[in-house]
Structure formats: structure tokens, C-alpha cells
SERO-4910 file (N, C-alpha, C, O; in steps of 0.05 Angstrom, whole numbers):
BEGIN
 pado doro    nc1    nc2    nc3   cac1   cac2   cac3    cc1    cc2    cc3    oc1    oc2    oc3
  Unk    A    289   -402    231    288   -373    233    260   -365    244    240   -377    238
  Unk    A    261   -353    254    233   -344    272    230   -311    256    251   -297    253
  Unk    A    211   -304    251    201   -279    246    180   -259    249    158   -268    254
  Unk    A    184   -233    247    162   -222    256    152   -186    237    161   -163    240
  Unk    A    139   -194    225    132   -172    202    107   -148    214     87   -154    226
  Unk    A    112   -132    210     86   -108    214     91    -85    186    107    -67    184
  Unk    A     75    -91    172     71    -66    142     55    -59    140     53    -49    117
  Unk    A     31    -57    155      0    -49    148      8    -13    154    -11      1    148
  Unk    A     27      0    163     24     21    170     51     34    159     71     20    156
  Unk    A     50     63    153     80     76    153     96     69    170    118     77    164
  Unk    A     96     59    185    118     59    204    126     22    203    117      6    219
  Unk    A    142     17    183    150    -14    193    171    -23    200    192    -12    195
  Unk    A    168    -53    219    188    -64    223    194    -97    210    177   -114    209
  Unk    A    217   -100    203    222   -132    187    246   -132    205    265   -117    202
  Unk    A    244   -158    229    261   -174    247    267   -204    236    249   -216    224
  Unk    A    289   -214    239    295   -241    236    318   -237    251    336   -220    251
  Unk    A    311   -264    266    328   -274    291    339   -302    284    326   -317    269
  Unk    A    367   -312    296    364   -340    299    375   -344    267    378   -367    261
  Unk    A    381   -329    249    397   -341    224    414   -365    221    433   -368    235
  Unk    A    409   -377    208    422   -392    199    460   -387    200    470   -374    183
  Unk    A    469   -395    213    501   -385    209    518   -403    179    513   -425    170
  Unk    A    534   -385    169    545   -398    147    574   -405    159    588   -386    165
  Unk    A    582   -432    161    608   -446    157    628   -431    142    648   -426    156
  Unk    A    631   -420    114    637   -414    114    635   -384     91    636   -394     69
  Unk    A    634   -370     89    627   -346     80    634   -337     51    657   -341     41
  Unk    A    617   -324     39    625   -318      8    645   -293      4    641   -269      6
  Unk    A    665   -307     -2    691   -284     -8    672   -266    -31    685   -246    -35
  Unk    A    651   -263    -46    638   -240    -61    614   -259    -70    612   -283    -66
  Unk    A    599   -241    -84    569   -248   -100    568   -246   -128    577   -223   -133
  Unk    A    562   -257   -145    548   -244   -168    529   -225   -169    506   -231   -162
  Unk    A    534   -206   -176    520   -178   -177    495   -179   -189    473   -172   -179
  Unk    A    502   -192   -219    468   -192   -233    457   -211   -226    433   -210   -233
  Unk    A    463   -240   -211    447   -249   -202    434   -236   -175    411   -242   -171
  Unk    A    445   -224   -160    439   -214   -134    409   -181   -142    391   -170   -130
  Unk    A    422   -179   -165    400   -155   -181    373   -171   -195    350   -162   -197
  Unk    A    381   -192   -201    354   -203   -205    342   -222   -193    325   -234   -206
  Unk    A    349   -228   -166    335   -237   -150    325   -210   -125    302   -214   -116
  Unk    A    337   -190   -118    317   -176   -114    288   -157   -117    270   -148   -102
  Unk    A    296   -158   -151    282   -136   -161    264   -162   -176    256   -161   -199
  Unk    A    259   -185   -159    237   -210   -176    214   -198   -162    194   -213   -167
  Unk    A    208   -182   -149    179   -171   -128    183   -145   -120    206   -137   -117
  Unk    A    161   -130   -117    168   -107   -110    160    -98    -86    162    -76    -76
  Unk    A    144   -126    -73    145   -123    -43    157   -115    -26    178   -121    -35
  Unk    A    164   -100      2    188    -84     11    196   -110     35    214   -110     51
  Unk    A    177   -131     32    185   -164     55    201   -178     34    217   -192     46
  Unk    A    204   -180     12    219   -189     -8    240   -178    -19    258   -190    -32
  Unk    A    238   -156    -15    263   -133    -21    292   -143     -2    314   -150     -9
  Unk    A    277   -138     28    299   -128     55    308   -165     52    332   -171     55
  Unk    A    288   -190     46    292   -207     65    305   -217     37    317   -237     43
  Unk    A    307   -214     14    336   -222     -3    358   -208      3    377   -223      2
  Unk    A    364   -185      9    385   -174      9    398   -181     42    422   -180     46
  Unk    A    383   -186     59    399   -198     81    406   -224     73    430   -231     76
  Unk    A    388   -241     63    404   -272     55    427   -265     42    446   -276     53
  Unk    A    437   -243     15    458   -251     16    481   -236     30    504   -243     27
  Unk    A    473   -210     49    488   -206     78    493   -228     91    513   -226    104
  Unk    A    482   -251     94    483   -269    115    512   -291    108    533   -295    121
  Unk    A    501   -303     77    524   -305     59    550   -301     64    568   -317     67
  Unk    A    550   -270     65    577   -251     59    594   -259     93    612   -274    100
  Unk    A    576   -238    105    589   -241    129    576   -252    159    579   -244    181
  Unk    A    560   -275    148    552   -291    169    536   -283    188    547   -283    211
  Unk    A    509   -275    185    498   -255    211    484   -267    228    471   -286    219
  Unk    A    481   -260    255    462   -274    268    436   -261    269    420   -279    264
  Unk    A    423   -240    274    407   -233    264    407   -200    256    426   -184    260
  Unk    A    377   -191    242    379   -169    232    353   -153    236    333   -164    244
  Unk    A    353   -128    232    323   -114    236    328    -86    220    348    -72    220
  Unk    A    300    -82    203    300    -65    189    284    -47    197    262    -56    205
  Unk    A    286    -23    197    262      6    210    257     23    190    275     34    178
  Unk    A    230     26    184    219     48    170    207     63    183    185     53    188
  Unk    A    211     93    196    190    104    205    193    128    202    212    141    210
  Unk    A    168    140    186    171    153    175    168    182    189    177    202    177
  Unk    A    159    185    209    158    204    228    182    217    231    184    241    232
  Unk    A    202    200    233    232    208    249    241    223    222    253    244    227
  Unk    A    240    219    205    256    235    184    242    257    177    221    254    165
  Unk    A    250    283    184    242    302    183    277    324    170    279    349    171
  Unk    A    288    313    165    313    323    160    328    304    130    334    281    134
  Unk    A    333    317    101    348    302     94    384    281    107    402    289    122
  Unk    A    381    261     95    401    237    107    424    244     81    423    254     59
  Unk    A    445    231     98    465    226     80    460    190     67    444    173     76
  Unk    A    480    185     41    474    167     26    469    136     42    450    121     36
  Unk    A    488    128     64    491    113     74    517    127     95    537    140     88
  Unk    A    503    119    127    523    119    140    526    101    170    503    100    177
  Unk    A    540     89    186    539     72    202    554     82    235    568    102    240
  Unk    A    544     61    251    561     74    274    558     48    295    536     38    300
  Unk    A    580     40    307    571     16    323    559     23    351    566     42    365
  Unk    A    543      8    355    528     -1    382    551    -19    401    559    -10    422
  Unk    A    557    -38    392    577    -51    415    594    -77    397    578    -87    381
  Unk    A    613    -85    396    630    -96    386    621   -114    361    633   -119    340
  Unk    A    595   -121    368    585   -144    349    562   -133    334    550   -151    322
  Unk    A    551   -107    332    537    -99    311    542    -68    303    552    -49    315
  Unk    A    532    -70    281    529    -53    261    506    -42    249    490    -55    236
  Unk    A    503    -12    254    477      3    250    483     26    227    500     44    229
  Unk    A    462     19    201    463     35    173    434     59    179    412     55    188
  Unk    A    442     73    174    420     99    160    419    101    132    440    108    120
  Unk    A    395     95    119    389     86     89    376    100     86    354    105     96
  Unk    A    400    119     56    376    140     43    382    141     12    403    128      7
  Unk    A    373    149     -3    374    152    -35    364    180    -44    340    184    -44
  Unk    A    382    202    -53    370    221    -71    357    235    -45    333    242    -46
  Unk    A    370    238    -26    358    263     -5    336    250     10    322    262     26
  Unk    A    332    221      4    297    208      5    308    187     32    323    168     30
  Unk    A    298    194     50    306    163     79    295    145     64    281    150     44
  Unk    A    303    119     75    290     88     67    300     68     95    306     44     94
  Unk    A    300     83    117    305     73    145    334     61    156    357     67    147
  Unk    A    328     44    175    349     38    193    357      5    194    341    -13    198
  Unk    A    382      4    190    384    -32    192    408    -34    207    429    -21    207
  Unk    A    394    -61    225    421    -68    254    426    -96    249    410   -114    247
  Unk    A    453    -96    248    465   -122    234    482   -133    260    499   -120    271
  Unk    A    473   -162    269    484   -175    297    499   -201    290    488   -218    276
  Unk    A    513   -203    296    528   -232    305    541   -235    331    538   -218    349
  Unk    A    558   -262    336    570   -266    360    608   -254    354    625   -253    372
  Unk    A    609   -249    332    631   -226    337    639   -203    319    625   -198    299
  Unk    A    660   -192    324    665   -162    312    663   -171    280    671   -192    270
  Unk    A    650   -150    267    650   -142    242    675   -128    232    679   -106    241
  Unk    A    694   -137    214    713   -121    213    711   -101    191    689   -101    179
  Unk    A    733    -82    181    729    -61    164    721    -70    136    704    -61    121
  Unk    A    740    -95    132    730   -113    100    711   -120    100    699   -117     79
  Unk    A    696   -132    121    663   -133    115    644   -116    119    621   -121    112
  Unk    A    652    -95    130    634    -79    130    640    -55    106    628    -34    103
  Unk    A    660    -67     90    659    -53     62    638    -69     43    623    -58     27
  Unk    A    641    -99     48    625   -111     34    590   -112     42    571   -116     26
  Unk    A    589   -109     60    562    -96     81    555    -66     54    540    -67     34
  Unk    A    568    -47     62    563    -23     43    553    -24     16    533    -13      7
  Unk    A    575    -44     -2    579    -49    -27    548    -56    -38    536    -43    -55
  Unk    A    536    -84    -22    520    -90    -24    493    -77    -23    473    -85    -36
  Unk    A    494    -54     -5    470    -42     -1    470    -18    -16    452     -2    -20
  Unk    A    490    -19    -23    487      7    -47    474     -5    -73    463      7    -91
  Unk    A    478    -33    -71    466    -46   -102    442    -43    -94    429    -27   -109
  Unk    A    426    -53    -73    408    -66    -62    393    -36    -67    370    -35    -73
  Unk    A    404    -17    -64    384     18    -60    353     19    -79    330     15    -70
  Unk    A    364     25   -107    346     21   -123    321      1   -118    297      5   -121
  Unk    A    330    -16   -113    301    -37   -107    289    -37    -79    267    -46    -75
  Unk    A    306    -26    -59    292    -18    -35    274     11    -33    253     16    -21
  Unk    A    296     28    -54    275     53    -56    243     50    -82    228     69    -85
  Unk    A    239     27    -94    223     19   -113    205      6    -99    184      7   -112
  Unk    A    203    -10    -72    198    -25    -56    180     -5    -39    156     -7    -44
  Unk    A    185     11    -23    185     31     -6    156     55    -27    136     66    -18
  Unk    A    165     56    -48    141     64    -66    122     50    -71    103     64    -79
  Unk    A    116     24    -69    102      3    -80     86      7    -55     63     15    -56
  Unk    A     99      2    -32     90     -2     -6     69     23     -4     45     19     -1
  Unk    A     77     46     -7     63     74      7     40     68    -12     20     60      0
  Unk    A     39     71    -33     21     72    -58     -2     46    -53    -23     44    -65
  Unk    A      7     25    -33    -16      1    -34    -23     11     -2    -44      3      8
  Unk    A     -7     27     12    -22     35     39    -50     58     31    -72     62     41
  Unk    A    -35     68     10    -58     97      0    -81     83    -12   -101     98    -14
  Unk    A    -85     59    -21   -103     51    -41   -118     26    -18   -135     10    -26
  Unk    A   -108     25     12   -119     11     29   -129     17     54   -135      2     73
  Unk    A   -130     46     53   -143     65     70   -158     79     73   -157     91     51
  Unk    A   -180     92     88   -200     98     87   -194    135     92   -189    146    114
  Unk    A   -196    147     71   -193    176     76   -198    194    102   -185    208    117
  Unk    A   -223    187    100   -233    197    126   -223    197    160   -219    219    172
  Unk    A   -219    174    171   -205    162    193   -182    156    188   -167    161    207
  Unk    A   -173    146    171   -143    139    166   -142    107    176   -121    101    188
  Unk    A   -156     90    173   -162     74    177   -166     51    153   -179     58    134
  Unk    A   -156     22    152   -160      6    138   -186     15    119   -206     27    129
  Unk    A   -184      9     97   -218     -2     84   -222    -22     70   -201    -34     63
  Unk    A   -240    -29     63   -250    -59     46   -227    -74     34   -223    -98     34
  Unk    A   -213    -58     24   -182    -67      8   -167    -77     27   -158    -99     23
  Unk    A   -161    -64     47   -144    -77     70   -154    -95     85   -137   -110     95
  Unk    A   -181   -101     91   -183   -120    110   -191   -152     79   -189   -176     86
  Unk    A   -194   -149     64   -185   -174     47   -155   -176     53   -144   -191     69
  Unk    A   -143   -159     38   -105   -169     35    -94   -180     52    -78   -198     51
  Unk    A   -106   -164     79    -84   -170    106   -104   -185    118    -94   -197    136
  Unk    A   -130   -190    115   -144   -214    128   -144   -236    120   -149   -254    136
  Unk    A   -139   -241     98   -134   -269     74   -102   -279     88    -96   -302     95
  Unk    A    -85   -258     92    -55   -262    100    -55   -273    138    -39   -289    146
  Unk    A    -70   -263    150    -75   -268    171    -91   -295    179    -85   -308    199
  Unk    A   -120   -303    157   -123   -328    158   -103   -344    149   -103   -364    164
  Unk    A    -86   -347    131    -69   -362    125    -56   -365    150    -65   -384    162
  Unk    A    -35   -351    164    -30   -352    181    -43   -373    211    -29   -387    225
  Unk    A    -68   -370    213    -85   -371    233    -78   -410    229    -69   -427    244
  Unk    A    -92   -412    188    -90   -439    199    -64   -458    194    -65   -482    196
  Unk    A    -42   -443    189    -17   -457    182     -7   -462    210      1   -482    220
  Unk    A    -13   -425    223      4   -438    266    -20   -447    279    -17   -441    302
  Unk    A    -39   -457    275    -63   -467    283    -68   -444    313    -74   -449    337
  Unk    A    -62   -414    297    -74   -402    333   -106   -382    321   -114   -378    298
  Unk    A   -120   -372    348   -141   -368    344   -148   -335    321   -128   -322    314
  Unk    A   -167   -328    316   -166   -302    294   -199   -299    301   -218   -314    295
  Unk    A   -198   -277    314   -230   -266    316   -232   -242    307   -213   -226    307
  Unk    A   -257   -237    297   -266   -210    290   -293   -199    299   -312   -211    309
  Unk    A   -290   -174    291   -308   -153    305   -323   -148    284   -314   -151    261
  Unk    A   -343   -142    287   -360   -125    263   -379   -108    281   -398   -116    295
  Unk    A   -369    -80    278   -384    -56    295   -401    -27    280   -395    -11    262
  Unk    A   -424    -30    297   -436    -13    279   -446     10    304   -443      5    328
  Unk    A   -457     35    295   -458     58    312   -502     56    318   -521     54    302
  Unk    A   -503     58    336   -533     63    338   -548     84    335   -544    103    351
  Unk    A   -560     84    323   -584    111    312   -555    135    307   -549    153    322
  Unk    A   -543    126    281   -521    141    276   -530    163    250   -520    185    246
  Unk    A   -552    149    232   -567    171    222   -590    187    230   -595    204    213
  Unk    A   -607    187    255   -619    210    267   -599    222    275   -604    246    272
  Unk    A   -573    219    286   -551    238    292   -541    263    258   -545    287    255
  Unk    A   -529    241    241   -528    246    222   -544    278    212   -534    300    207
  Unk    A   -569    269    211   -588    277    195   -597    309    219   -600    330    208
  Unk    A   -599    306    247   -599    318    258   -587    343    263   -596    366    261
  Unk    A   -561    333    270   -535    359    271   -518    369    241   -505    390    237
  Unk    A   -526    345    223   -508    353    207   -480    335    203   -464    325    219
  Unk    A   -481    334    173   -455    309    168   -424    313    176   -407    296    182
  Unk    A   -424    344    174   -390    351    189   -393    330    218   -380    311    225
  Unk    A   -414    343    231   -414    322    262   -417    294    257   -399    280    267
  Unk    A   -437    280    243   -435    256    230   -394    247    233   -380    234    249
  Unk    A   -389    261    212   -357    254    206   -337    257    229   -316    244    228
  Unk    A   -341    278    255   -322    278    271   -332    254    287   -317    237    298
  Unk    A   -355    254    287   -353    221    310   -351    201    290   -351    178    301
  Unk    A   -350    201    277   -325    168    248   -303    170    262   -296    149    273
  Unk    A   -286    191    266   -265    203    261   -263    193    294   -241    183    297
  Unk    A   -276    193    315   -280    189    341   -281    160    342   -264    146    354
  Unk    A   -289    155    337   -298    118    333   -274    113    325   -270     90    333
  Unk    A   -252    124    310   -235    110    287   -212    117    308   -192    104    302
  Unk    A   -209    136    334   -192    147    352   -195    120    372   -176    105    379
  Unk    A   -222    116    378   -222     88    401   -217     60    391   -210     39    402
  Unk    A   -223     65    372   -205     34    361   -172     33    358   -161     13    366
  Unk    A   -156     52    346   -134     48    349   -127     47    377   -108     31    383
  Unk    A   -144     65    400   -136     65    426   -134     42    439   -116     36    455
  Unk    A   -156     28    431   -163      5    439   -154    -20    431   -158    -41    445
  Unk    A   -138    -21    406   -130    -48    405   -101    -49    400    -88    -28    403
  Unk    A    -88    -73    391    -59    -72    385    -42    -71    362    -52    -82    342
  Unk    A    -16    -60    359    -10    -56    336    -21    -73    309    -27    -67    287
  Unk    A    -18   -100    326    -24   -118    301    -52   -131    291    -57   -149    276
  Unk    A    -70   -113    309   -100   -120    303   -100   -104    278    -81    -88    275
  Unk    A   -116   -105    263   -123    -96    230   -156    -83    248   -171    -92    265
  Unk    A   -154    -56    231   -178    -43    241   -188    -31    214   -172    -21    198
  Unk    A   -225    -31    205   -227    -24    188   -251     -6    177   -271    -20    174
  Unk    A   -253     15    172   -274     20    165   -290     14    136   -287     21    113
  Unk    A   -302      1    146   -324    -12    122   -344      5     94   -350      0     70
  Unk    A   -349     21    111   -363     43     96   -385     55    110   -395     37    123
  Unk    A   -400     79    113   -413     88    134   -403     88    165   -382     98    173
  Unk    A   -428     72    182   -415     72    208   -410     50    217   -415     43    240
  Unk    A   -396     31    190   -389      6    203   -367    -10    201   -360    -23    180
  Unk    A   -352     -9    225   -325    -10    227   -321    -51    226   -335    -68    215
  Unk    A   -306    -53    234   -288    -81    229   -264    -88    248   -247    -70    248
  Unk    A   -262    -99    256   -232   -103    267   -230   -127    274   -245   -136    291
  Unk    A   -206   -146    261   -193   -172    259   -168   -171    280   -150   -155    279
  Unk    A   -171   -192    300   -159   -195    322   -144   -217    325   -154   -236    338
  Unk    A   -113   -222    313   -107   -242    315    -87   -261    338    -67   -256    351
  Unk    A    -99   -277    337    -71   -290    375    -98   -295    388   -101   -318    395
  Unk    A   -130   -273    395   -143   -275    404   -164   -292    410   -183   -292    395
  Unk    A   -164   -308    431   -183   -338    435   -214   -321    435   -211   -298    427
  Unk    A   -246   -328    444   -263   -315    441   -263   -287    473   -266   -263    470
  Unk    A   -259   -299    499   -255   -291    519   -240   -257    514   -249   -234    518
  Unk    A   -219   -265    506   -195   -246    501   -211   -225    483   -214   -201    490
  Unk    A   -218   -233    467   -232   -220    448   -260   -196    448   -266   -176    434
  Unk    A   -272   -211    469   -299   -205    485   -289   -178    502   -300   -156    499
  Unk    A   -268   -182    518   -254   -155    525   -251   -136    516   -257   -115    527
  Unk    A   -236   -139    488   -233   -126    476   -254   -111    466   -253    -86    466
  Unk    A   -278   -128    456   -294   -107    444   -314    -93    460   -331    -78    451
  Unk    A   -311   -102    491   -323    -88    511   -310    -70    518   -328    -56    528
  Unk    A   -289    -56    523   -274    -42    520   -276    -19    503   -272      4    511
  Unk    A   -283    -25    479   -284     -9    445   -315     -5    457   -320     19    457
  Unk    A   -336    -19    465   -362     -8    472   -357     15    490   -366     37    483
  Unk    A   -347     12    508   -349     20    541   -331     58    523   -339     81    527
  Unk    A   -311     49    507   -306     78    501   -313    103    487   -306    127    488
  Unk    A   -337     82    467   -353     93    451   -378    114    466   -388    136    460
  Unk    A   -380     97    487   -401    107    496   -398    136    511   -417    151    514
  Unk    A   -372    142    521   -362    154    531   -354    180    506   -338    196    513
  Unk    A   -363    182    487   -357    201    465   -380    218    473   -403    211    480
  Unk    A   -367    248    468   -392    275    463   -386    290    444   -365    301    439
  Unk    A   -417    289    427   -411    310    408   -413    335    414   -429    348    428
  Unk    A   -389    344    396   -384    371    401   -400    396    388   -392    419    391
  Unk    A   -427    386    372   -446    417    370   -457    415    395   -456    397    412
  Unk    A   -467    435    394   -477    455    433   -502    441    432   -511    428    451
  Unk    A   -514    444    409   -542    428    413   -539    402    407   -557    392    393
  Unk    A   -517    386    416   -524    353    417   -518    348    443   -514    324    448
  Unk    A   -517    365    463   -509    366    489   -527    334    505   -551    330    501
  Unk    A   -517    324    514   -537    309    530   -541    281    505   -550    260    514
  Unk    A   -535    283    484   -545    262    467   -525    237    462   -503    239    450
  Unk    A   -536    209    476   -518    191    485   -508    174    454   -525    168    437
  Unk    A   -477    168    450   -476    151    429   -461    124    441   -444    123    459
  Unk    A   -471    104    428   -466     83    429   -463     57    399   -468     62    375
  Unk    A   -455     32    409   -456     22    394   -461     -3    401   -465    -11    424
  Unk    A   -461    -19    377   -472    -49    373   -449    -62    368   -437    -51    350
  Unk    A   -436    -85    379   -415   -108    367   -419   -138    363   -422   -155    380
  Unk    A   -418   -140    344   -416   -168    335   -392   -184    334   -374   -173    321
  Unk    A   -386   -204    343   -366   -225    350   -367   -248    339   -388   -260    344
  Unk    A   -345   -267    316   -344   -282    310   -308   -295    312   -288   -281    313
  Unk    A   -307   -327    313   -281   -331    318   -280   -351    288   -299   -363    277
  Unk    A   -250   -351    278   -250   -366    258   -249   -397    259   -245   -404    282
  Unk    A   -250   -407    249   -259   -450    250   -241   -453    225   -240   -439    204
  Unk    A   -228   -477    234   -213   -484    204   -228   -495    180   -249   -507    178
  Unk    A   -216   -489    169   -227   -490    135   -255   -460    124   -262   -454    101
  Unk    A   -261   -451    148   -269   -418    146   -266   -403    119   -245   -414    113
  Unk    A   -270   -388    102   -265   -370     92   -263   -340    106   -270   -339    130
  Unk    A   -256   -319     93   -257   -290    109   -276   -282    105   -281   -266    122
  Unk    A   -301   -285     80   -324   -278     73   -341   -294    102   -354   -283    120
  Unk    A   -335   -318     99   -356   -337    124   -353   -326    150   -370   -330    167
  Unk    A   -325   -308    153   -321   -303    186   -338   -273    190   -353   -267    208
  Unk    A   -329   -256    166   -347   -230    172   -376   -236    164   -390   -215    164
  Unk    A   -390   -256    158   -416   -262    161   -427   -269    177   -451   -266    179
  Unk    A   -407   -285    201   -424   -296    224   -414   -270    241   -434   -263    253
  Unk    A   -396   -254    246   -397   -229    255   -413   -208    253   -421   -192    269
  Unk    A   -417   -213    222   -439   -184    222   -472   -203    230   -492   -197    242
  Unk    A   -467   -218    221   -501   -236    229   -491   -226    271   -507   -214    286
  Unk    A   -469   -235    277   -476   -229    309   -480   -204    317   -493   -201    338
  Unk    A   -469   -182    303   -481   -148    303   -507   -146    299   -523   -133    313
  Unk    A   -513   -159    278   -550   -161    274   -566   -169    299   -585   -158    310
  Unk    A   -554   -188    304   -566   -203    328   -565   -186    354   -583   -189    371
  Unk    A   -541   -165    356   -543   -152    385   -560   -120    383   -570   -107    401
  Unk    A   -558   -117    354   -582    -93    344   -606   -103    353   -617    -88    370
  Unk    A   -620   -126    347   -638   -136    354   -642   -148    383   -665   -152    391
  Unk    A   -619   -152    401   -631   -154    428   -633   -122    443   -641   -119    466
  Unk    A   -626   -101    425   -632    -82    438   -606    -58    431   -610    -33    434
  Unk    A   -588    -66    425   -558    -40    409   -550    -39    439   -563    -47    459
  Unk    A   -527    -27    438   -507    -26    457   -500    -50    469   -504    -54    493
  Unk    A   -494    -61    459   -477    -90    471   -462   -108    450   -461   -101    427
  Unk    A   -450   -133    459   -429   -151    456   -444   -181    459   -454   -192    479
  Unk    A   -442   -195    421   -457   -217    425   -438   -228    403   -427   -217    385
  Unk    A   -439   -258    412   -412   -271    400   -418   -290    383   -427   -311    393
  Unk    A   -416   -289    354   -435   -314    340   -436   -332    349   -420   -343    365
  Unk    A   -467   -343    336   -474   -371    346   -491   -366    377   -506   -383    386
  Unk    A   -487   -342    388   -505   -344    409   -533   -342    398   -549   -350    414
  Unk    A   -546   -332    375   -563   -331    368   -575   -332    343   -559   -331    325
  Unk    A   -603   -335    336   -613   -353    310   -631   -324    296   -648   -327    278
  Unk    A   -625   -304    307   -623   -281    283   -626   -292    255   -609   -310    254
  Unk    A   -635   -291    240   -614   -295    217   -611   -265    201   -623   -245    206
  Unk    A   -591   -270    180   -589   -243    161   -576   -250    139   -557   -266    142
  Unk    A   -580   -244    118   -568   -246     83   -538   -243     92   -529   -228    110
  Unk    A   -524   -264     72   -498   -261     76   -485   -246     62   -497   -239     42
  Unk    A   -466   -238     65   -448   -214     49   -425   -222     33   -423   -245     26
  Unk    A   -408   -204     28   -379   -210     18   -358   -189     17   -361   -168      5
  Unk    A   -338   -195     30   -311   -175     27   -307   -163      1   -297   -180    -13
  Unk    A   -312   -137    -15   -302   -134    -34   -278   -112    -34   -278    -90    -25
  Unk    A   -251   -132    -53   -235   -112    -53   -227    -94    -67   -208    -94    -83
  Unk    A   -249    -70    -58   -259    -43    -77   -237    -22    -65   -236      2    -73
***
């Protein structure tokens, strides 16, 4: 099975392709066992991806995809309702108590008939409760992993989903770099115009980073004016772009009091790539040691650990 998860944000998607096909298919389930193997986590990747195993079970699927987004529902849904796409799948609108809980597209290599797609129903009506319990869990650890201000990761999120991403990094042995970015002479600004202006260029900085990178980069604000962002798939090259890019746009910011007219902002980036057996504490230390290092050749630029013998006190991720 090949898969592909994105939850860091309201809007998610859970794909699995390539299922396993069943020989031969379960004429029904045990209910309380099927109730207490979903509701063993209240994760919403543990929720959807038990209750398709035992869709898969029932009526043999080839693959499936689940949609949360929360934008589109602007209208209460009915309880469950479906409508086909083309002979071989089947598309649900999932809601509970007036409340959406998204969209699921069910594929194989042939027609779904009316008996299974009773047993399709049956099932996800059990399945409700722990997907709508799931879906709460989820919002409530997005609110407690975000940064008020920008709307942006903070300290909490870049542990959870950086710990989850090094795992990753060294199980498919692919590359995971990070950024550690800081703003230059961001308190004579500060202190100058005033912290409302202070906060709209956070708030600016926190606009060019989403601009700038990809859904599945983790972006974070750290606290003050010093951002973060974990880049994963990215070799150092690839990477280097990237945060030249995130420079080149920064720089390009104006504040908006009348009297900061003319006053240039910029920033400093530090670059580090992960090494196996790494920790996430060791990677944002040789990153922020490489931010130190490009403060010190002068701010406004892109320096990639290890290019330099700077040194600086090491730190630690805390997940506050």
C-alpha cells in the first residue's frame, strides 16, 4: 500500500492506493469488535484508516481517499449521502448532528452494487461517532500547535511533526533540511514605529513563507522574530532555493506606517540538512548556529551549516 497523509492543517487529506484486494469478502463484521478497534485512538489517521480496512474486508476496495476541508462547508449537510462518479466508485458526504466530517471516494475495478453499498452505509454510520471524536481531537491539537499571531506552526508543532518527519527521513532514507530564520534589526523597527507594526510584519514574514514553500513543508514560528521551517524530500541545493527565495521576498516587504517609508527589512537564514542518527534538537542547532553565522558575516543572507566555525550555545525544541 503506498500512502500519503497531510494533517498539519484544517484542510486534510488521507489517500491509500494499491489495497490489498480480498479473495474473498466478508458477508458482515462484528460490530463491537469493529467499535473497539476504532475508538483504540483518537487520532483522525487511525480513525479513517480502521474503518476502510474493514470497508476493504466487506467489499473489496481498490483504493480510497478521505477530504476534510473545512472551508467548503459553509452550509449544514445531510446525515450521509452518495452519488456515483463512474461505474466503479462511490462518493459519501459525512456529517453528524448538522456538523460536516468530509468526503470519502471509494474505487475498485468494478461496480459497487446496491447490497454493498448498504453495507458501505451501515458501516459508516457505526464508524460516525469516532470519526466525529477524531475530527475534535484533531482541531483541538491544531489550536494548541499554532502560533496565534500568524497562524503558523509553534514550538509544539515543529517537535510533533518534526520528530514524525525525522522518523520518516530515516526509515525512506530521503533528505530533511531546515531553515532557521531570523529578521534583522527587527527591534530598532519594533521599538521605533511601534509593536502593532512590529506584528504586521510577523504577520508579513508568516504570508512569505506559506507563499514560499509547499504544502508539506512545516513552517514555524518560534517566538519573536524567529521563524523555522522544515523541508522535507529536500537535498541541500533544493533547499538553498528555497530559502533564497523566502530572503529575496522578505526583502521586498514595506511597512505600512508613513514614517517607515524608505526603511529596508530584511533577513538572516540559517541552513542545516539532517545526517542519520541526528536528533531534531541537533538539526535546529546546526541551523540556528548557521543563522548565527550569517548574522555575523553581515545579515541578509543564506549560509548552510558547517560552512562556518561561528560557534553558539546549543538549544532545545521545547514542546511548550
Amino acid at each position: 500500500m503506498s500512502a500519503a497523509i497531510q494533517a498539519e492543517t484544517p484542510n486534510l487529506t488521507l489517500v491509500a492506493s494499491n489495497a490489498a484486494p480480498q479473495m474473498q469478502p466478508r458477508e458482515s463484521i462484528d460490530g463491537v469488535e469493529f467499535l473497539q478497534a476504532i475508538t483504540a485512538s483518537l487520532e483522525l489517521d487511525h480513525v479513517v484508516r480502521t474503518a476502510m480496512g474493514y470497508l476493504s474486508e466487506l467489499v473489496a476496495l481498490r483504493s480510497w481517499e478521505y477530504r476534510y476541508q473545512s472551508a467548503e462547508f459553509e452550509a449544514p449537510l445531510c446525515q450521509l449521502s452518495d452519488g456515483k462518479v463512474d461505474r466503479h466508485q462511490v462518493e459519501y458526504t459525512l456529517g453528524s448532528a448538522g456538523q460536516p466530517m468530509g468526503h470519502l471516494t471509494l474505487t475498485r475495478g468494478r461496480r459497487f452494487s446496491e447490497q454493498e453499498q448498504e453495507k458501505i452505509e451501515s458501516l459508516l454510520g457505526l464508524a460516525a461517532p469516532a470519526l466525529r471524536n477524531a475530527l475534535r481531537f484533531n482541531e483541538l491539537s491544531l489550536q494548541l500547535e499554532t502560533d496565534p499571531m500568524t497562524g503558523l506552526g509553534n514550538r509544539r508543532a515543529l517537535h510533533t511533526q518534526g520528530e514524525r518527519w525525522l522518523s520518516d527521513s530515516e526509515r525512506q532514507h530521503r533528505p530533511l533540511t531546515m531553515l532557521a530564520l531570523d529578521l534583522d534589526r527587527f527591534k530598532p523597527i519594533n521599538d521605533r514605529f511601534g509593536h502593532p507594526e512590529g506584528d504586521r510584519l510577523l504577520c508579513q514574514v508568516a504570508r512569505v513563507l506559506r507563499e514560499s514553500t509547499r504544502p508539506s513543508d512545516v513552517c514555524v514560528r518560534m517566538g519573536g522574530d524567529e521563524f523555522v521551517v522544515l523541508v522535507p524530500g529536500a537535498d541541500v541545493t533544493s533547499a538553498m532555493d528555497c530559502a533564497e527565495r523566502i530572503r529575496q521576498a522578505i526583502g521586498e516587504i514595506e511597512l505600512s506606517a508613513p514614517e517607515a517609508a524608505g526603511v529596508r527589512v530584511s533577513a538572516s537564514i540559517g541552513l542545516a540538512m539532517h545526517h542519520e542518527g541526528m536528533t531534531l534538537d541537533q538539526l535546529y542547532n546546526q541551523a540556528d548556529s548557521a543563522l548565527y553565522a550569517a548574522k555575523h558575516a553581515g545579515s541578509n543572507r543564506v549560509l548552510a551549516g558547517g560552512r562556518s566555525s561561528v560557534a553558539k550555545p546549543e538549544l532545545r525544541i521545547a514542546a511548550s
